[in-house]
C-alpha positions in Angstrom: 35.5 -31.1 -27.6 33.0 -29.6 -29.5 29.9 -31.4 -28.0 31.2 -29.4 -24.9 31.6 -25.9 -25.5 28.4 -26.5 -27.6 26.6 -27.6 -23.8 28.6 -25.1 -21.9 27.1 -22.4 -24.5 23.7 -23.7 -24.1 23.6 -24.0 -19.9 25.8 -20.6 -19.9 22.8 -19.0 -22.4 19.5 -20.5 -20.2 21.7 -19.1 -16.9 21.9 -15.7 -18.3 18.3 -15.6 -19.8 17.1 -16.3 -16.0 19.4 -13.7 -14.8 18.1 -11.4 -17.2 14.6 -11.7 -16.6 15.2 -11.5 -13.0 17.1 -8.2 -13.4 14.5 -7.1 -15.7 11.9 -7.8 -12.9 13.7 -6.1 -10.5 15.1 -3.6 -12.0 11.1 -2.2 -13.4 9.6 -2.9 -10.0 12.5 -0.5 -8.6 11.4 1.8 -11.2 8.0 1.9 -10.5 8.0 2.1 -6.8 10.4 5.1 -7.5 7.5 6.9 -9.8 5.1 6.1 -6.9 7.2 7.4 -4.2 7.2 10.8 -7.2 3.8 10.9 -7.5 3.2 10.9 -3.0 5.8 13.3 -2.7 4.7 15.8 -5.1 1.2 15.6 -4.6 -0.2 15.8 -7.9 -3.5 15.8 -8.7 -4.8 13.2 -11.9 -4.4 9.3 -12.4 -1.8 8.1 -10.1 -2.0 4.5 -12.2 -1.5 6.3 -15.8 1.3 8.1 -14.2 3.2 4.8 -13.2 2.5 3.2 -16.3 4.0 6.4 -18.5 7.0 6.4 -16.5 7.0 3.0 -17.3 7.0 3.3 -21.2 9.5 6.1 -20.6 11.8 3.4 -18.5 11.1 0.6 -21.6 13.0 2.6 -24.3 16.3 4.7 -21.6 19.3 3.1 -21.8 19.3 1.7 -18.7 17.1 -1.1 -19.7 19.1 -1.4 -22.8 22.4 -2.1 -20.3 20.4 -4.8 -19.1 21.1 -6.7 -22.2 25.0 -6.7 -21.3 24.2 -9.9 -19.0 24.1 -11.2 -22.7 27.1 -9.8 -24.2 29.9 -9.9 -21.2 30.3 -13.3 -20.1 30.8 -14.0 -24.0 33.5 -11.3 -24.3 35.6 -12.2 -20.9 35.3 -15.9 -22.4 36.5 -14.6 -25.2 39.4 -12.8 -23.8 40.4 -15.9 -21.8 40.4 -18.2 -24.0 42.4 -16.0 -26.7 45.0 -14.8 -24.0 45.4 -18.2 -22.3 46.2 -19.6 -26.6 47.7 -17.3 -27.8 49.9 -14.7 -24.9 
């Protein structure tokens, strides 16, 4: 019993670290094609590249890349959930 919820803990963690860094990817790729289509529309003058990238840093500490970290945190907690109300409701 225990071997098992060990290896479903261990292929449910690798799953969600893919998933993460997939979202992650994605998610900063949105970003920055968001601060290019900024940068065109506007017309500024300057480094379009050092532009990007300090949107970028600004993107690496918001929240929104912190939310990313739920993919973690939920599938844990509705676990959770299930397994105390199925035990104990």
């Amino acid at each position: 019993m225990i071997f098992a919820v060990l290896r479903l803990s261990v292929i449910a963690f690798i799953v969600m670290l893919v998933v993460y860094f997939v979202l992650s990817a994605w998610s900063r790729s949105v970003r920055r094609s968001k601060l290019g289509a900024e940068w065109d529309e506007e017309g500024r003058s300057g480094d379009r590249d050092a532009f990007i990238e300090q949107g970028l840093a600004e993107y690496d500490g918001s929240l929104r890349r912190k939310l990313i970290l739920g993919v973690f945190v939920v599938p844990y907690l509705v676990i959770g959930v299930l397994v105390y109300v199925v035990n104990f409701q």
